[in-house]
PDB file of N, CA, C and O in Angstrom:
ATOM      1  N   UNK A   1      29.888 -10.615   0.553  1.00  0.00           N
ATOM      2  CA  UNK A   1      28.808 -10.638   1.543  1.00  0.00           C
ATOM      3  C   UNK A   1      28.418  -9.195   1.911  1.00  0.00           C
ATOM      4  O   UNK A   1      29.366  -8.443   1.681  1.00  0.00           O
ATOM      5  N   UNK A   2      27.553  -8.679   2.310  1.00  0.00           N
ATOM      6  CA  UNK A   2      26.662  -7.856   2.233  1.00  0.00           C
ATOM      7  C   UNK A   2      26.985  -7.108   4.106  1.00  0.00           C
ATOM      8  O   UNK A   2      26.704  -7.858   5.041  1.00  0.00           O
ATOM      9  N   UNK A   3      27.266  -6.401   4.265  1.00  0.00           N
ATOM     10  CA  UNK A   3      27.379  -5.488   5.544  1.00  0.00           C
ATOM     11  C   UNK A   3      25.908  -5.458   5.819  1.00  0.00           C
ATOM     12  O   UNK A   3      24.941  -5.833   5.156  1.00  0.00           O
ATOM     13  N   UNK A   4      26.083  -4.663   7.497  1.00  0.00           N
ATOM     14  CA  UNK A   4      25.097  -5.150   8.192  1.00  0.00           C
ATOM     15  C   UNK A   4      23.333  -3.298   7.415  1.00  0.00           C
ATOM     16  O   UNK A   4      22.122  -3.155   7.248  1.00  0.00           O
ATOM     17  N   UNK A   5      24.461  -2.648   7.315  1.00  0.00           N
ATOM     18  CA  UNK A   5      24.158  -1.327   6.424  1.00  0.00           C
ATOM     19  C   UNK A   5      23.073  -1.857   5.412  1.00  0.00           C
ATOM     20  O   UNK A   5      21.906  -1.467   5.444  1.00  0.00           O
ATOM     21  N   UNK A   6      23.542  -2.751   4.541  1.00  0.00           N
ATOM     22  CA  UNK A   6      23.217  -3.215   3.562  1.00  0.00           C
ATOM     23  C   UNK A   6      22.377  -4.083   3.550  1.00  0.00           C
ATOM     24  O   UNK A   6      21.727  -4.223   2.514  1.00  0.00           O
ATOM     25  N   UNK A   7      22.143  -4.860   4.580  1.00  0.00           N
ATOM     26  CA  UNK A   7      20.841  -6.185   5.010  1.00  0.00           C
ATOM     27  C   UNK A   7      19.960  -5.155   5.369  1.00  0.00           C
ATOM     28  O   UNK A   7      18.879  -5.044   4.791  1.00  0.00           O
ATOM     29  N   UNK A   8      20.273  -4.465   6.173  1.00  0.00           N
ATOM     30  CA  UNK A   8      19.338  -3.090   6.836  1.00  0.00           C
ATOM     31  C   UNK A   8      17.766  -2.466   5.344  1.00  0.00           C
ATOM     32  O   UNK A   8      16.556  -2.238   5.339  1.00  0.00           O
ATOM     33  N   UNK A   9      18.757  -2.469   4.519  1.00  0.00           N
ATOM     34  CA  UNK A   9      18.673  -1.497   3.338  1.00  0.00           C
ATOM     35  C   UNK A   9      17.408  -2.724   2.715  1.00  0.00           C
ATOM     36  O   UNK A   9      16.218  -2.577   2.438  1.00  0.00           O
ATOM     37  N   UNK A  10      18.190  -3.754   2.674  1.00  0.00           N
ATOM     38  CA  UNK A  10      17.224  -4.685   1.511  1.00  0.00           C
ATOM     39  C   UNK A  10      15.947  -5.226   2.264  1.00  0.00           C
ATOM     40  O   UNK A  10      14.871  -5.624   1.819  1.00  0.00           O
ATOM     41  N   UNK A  11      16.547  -5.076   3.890  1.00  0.00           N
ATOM     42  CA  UNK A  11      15.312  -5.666   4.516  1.00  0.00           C
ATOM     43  C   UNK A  11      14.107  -4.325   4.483  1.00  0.00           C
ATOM     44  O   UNK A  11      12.904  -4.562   4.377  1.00  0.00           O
ATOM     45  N   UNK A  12      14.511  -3.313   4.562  1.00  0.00           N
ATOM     46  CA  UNK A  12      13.852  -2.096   4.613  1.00  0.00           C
ATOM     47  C   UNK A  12      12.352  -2.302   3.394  1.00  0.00           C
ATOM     48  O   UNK A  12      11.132  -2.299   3.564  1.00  0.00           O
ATOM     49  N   UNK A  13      13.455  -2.500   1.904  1.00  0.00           N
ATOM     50  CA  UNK A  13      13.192  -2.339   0.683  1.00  0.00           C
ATOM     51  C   UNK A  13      12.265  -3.516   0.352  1.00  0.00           C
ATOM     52  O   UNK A  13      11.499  -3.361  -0.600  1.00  0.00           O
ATOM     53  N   UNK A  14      12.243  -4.789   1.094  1.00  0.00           N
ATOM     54  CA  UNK A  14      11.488  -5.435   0.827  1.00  0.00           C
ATOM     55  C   UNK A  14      10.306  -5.628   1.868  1.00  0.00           C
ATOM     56  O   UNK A  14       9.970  -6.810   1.948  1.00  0.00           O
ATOM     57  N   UNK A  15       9.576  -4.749   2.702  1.00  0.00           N
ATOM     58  CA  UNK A  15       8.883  -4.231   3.455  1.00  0.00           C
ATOM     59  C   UNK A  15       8.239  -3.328   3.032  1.00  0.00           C
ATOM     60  O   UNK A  15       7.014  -3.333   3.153  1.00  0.00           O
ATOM     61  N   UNK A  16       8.868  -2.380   2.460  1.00  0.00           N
ATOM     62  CA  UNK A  16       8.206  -0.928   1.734  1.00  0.00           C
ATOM     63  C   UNK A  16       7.691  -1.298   0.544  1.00  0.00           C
ATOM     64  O   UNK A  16       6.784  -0.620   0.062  1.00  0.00           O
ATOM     65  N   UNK A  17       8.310  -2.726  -0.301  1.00  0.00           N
ATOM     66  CA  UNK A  17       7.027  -3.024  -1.506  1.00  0.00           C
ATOM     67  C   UNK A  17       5.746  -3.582  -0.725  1.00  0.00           C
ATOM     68  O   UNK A  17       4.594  -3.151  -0.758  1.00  0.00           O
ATOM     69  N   UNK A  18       6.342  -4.799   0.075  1.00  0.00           N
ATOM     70  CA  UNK A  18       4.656  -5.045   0.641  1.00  0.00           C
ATOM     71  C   UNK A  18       3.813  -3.985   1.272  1.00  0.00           C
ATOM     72  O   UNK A  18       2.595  -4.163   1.298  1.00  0.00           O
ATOM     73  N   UNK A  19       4.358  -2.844   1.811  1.00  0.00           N
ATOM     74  CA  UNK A  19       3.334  -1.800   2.343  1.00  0.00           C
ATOM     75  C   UNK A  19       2.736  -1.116   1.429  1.00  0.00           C
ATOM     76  O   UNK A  19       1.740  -0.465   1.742  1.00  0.00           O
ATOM     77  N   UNK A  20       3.245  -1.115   0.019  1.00  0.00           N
ATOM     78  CA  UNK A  20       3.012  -0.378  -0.982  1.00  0.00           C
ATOM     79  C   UNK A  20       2.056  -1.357  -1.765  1.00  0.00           C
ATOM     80  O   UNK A  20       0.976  -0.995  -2.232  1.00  0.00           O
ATOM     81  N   UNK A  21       2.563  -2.633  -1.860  1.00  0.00           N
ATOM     82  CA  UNK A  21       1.525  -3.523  -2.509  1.00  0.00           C
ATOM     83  C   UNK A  21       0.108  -4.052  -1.660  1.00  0.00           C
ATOM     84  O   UNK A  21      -0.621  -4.811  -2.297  1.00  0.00           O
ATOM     85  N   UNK A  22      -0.154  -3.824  -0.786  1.00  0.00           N
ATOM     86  CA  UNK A  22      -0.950  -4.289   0.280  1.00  0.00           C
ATOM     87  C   UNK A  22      -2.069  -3.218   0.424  1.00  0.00           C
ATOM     88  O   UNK A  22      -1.913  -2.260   1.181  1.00  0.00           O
ATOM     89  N   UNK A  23      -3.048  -3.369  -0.213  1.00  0.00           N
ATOM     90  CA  UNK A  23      -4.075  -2.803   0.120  1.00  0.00           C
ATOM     91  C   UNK A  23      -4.265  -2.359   1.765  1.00  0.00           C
ATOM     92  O   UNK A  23      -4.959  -1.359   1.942  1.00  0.00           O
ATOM     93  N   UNK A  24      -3.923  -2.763   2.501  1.00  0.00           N
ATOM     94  CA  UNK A  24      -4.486  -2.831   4.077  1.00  0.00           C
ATOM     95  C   UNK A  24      -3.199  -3.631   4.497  1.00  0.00           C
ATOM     96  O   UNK A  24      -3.165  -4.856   4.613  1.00  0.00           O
ATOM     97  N   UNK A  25      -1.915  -2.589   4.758  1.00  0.00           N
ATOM     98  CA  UNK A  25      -1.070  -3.325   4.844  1.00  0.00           C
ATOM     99  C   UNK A  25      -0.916  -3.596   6.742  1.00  0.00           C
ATOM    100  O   UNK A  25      -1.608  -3.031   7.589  1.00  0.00           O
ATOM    101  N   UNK A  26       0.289  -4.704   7.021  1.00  0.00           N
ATOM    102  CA  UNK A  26      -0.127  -5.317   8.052  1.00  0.00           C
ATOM    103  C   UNK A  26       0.700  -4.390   9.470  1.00  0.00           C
ATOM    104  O   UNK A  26       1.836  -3.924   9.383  1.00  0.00           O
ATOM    105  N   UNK A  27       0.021  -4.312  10.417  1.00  0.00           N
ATOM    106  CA  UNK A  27       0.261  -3.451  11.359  1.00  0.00           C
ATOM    107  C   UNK A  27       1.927  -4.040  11.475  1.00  0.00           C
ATOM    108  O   UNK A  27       2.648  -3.243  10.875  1.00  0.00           O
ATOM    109  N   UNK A  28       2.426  -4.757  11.842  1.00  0.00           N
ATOM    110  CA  UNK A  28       3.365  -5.495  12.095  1.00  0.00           C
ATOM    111  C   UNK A  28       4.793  -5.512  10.941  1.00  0.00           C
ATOM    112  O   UNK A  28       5.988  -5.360  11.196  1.00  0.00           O
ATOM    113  N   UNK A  29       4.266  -5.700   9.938  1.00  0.00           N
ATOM    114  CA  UNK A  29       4.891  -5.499   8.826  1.00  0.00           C
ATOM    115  C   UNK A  29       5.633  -3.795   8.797  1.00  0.00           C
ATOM    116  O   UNK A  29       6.782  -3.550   8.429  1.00  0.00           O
ATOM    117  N   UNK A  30       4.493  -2.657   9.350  1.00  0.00           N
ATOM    118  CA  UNK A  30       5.341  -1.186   9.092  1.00  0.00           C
ATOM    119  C   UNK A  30       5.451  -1.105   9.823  1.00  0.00           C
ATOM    120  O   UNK A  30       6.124  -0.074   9.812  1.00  0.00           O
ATOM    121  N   UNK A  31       5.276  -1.597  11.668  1.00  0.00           N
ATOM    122  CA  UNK A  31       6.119  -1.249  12.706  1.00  0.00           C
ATOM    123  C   UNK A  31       7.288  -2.227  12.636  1.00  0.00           C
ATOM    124  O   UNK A  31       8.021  -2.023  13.604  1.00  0.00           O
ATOM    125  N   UNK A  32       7.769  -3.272  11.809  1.00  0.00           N
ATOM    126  CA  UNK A  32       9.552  -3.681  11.774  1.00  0.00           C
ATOM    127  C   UNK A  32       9.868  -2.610  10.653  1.00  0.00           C
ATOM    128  O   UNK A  32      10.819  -1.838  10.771  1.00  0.00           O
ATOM    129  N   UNK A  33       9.219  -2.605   9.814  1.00  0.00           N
ATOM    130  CA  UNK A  33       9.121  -1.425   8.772  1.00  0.00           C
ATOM    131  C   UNK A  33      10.190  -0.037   9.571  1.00  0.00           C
ATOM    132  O   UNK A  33      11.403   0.151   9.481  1.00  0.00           O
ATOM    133  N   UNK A  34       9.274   0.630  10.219  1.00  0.00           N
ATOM    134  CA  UNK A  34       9.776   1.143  10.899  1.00  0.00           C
ATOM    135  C   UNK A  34      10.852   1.728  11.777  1.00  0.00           C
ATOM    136  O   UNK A  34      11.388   2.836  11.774  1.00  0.00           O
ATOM    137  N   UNK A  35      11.035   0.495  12.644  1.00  0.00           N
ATOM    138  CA  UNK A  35      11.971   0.139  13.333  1.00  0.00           C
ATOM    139  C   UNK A  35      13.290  -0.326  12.584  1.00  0.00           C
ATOM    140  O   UNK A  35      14.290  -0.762  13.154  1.00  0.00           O
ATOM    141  N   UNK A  36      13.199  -0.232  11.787  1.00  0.00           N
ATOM    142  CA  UNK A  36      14.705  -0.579  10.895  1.00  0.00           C
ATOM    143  C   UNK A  36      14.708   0.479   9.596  1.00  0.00           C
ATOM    144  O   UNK A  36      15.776   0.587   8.993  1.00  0.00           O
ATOM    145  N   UNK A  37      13.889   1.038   9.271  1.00  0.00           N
ATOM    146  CA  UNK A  37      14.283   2.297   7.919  1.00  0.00           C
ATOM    147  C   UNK A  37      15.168   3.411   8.395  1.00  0.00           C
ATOM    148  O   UNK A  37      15.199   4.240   9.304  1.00  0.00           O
ATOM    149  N   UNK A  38      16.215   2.859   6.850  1.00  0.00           N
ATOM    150  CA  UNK A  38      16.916   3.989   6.892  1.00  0.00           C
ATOM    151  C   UNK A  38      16.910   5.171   6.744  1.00  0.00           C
ATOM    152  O   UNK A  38      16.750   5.367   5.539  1.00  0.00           O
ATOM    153  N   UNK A  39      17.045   6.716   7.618  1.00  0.00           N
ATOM    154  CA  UNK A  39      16.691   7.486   7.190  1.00  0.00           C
ATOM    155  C   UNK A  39      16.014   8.156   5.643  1.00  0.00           C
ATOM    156  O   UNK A  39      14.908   8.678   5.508  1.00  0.00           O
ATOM    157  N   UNK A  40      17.025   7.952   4.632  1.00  0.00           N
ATOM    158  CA  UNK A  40      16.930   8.174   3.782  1.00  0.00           C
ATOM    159  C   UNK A  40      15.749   7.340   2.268  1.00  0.00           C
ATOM    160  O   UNK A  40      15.769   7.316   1.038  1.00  0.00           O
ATOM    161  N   UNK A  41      14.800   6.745   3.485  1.00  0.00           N
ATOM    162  CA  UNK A  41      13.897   5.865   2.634  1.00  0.00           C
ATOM    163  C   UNK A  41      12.605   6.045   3.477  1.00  0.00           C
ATOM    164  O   UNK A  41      11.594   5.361   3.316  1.00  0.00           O
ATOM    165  N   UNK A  42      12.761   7.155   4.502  1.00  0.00           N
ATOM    166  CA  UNK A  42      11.295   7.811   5.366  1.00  0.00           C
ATOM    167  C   UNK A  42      10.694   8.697   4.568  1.00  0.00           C
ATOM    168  O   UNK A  42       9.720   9.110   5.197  1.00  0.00           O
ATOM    169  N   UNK A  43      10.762   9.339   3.265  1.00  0.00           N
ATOM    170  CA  UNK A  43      10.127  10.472   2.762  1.00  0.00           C
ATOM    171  C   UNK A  43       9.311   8.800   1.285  1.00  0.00           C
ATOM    172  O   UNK A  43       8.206   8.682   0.754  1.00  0.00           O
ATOM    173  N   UNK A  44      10.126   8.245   1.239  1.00  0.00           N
ATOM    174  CA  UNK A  44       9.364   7.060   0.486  1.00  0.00           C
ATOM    175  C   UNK A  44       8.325   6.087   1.259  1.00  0.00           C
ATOM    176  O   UNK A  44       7.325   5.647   0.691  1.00  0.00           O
ATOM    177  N   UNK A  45       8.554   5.876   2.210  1.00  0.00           N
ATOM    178  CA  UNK A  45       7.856   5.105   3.248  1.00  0.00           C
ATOM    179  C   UNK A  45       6.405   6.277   3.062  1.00  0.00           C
ATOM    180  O   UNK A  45       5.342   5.917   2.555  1.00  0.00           O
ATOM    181  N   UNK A  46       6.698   7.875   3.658  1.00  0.00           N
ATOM    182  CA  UNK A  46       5.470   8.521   4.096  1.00  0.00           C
ATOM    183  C   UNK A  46       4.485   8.306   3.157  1.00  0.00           C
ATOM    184  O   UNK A  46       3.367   7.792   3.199  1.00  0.00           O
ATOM    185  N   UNK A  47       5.551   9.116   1.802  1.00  0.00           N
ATOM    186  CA  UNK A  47       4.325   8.966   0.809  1.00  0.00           C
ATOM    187  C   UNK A  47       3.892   7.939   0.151  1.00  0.00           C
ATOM    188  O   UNK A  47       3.489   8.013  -1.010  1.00  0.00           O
ATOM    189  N   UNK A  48       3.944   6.665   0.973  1.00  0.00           N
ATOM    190  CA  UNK A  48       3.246   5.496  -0.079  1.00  0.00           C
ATOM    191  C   UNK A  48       1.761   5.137   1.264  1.00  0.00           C
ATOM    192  O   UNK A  48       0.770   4.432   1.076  1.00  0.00           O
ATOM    193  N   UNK A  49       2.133   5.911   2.521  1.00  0.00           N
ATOM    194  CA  UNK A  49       1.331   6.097   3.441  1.00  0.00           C
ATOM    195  C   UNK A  49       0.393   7.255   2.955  1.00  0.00           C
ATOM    196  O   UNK A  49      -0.722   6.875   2.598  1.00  0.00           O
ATOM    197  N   UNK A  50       0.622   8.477   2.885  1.00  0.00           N
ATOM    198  CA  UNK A  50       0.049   9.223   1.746  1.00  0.00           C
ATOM    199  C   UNK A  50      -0.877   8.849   0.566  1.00  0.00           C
ATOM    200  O   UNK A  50      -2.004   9.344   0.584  1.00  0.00           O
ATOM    201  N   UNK A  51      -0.605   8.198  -0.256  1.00  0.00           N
ATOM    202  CA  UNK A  51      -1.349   7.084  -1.430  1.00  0.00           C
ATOM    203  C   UNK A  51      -2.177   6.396  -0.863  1.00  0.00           C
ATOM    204  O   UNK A  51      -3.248   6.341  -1.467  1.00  0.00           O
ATOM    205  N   UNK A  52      -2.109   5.666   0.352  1.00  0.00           N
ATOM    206  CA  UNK A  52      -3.119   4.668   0.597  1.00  0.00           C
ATOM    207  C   UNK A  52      -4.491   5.401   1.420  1.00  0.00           C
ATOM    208  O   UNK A  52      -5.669   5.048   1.474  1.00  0.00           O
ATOM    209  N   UNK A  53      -3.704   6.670   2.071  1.00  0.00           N
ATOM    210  CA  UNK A  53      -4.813   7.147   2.800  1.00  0.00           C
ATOM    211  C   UNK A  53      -5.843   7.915   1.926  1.00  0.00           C
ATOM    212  O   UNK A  53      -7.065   7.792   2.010  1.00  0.00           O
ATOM    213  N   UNK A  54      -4.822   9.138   0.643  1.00  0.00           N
ATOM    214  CA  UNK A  54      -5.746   9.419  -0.420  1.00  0.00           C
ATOM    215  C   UNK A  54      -6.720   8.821  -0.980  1.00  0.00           C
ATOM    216  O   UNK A  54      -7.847   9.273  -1.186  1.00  0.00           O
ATOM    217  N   UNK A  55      -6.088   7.254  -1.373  1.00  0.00           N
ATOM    218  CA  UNK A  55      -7.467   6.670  -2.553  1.00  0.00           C
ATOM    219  C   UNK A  55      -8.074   5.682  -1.203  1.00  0.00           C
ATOM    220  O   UNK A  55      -8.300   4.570  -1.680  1.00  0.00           O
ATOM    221  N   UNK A  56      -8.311   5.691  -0.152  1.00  0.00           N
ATOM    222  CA  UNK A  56      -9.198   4.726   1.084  1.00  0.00           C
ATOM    223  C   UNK A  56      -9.877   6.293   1.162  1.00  0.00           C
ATOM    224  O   UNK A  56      -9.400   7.404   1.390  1.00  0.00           O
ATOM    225  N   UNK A  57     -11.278   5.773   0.842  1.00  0.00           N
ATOM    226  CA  UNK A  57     -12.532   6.874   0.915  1.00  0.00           C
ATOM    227  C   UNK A  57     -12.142   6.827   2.331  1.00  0.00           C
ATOM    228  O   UNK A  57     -11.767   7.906   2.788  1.00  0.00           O
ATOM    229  N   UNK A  58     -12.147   5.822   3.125  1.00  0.00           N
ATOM    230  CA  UNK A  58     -12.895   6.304   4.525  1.00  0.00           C
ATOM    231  C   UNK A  58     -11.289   5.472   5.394  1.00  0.00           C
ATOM    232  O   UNK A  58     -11.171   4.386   5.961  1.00  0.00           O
ATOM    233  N   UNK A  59     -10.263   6.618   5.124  1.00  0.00           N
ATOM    234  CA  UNK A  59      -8.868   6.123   5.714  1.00  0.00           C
ATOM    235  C   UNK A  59      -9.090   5.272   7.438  1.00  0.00           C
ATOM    236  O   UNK A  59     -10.065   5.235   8.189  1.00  0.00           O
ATOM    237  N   UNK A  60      -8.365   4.965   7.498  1.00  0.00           N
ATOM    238  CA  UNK A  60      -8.321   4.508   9.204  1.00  0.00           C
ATOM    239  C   UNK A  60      -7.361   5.596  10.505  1.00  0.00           C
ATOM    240  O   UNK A  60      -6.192   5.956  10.362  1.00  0.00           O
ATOM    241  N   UNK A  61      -8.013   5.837  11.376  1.00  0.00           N
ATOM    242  CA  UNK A  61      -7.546   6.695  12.036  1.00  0.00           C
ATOM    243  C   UNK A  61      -6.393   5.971  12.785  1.00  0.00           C
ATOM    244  O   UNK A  61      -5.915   6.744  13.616  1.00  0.00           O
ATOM    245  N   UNK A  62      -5.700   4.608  12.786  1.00  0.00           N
ATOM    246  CA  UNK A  62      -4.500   4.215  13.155  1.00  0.00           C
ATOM    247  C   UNK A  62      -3.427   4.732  12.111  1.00  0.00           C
ATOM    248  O   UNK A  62      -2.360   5.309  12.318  1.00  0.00           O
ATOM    249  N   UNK A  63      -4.148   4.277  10.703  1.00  0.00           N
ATOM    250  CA  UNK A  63      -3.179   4.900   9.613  1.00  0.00           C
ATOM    251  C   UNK A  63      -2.735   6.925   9.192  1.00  0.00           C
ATOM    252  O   UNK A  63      -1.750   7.410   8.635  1.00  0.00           O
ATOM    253  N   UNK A  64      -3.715   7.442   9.652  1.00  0.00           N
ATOM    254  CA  UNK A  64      -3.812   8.888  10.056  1.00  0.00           C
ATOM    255  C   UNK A  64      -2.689   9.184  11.100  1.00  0.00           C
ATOM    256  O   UNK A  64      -1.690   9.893  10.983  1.00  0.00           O
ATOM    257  N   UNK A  65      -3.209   8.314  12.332  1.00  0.00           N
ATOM    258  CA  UNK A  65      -1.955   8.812  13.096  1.00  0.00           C
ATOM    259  C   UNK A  65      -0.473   8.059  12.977  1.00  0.00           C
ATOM    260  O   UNK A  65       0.433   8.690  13.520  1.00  0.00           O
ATOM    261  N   UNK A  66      -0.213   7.197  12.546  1.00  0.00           N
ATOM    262  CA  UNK A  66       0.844   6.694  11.940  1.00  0.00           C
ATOM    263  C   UNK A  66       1.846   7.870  10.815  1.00  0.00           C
ATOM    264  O   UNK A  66       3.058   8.009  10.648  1.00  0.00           O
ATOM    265  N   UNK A  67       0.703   8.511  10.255  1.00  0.00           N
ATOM    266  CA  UNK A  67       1.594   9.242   9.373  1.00  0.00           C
ATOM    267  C   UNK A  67       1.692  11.099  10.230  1.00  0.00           C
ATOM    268  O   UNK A  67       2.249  12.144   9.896  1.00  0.00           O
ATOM    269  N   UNK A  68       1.036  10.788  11.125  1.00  0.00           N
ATOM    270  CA  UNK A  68       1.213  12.061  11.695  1.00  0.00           C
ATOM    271  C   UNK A  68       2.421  12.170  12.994  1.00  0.00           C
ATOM    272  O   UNK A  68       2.911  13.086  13.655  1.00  0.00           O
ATOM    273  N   UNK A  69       2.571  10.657  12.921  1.00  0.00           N
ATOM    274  CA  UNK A  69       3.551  10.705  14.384  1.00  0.00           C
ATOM    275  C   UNK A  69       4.574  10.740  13.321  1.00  0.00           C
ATOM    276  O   UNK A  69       5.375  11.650  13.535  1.00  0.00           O
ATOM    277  N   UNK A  70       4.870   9.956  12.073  1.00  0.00           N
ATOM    278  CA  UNK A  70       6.458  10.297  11.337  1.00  0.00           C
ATOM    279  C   UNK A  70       6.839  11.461  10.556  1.00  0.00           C
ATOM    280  O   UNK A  70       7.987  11.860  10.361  1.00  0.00           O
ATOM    281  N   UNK A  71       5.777  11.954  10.138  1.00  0.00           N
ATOM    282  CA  UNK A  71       5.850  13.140   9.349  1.00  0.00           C
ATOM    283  C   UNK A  71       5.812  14.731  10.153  1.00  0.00           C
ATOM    284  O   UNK A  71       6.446  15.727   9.804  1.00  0.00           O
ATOM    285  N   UNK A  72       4.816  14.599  11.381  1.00  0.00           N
ATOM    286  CA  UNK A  72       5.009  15.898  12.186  1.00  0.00           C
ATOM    287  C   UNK A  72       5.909  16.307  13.085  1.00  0.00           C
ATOM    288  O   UNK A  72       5.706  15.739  14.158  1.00  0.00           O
ATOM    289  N   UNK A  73       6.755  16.997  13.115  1.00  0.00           N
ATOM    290  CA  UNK A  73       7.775  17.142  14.262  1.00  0.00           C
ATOM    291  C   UNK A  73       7.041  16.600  15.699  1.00  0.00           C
ATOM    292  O   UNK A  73       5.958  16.063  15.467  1.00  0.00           O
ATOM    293  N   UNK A  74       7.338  16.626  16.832  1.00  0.00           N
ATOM    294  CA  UNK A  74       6.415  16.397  17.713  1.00  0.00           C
ATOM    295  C   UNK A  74       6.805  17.891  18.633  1.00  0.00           C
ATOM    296  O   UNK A  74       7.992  18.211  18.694  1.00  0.00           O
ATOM    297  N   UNK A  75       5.894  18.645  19.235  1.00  0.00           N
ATOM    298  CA  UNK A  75       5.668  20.056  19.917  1.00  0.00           C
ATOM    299  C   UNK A  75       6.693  19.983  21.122  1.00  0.00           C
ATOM    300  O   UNK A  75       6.801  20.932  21.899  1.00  0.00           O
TER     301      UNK A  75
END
């Protein structure tokens, strides 16, 4: 059976394909997203946030600041 580390991990992993597969992925979906990634799967998370904002001609300014609140230190 699988530690709690490890549910963490797969639940993470199967969140980060739908954000990645999801054209317009769901607000809800990357804030549990979120709220449960393991450090070490936030530089994969950004840049698939990265990708969607590149190829969306006309990005969304929720998704802008989404990647600016995880990626910028805060002042």
């Amino acid at each position: 059976m699988a530690d709690q580390a490890q549910l963490q991990q797969m639940f993470a992993r199967i969140l980060l394909a739908r954000v990645r597969q999801d054209q317009y992925p769901s607000t809800t979906q990357m804030n549990l997203l979120e709220q449960s990634l393991p450090p070490d799967m936030l530089e994969d998370y950004v840049n698939v946030l990265f990708e969607k904002v590149l190829t969306d001609p006309v990005p969304s300014i929720p998704m802008l600041k989404r990647i600016q609140r995880l990626a910028v230190p805060a002042a």
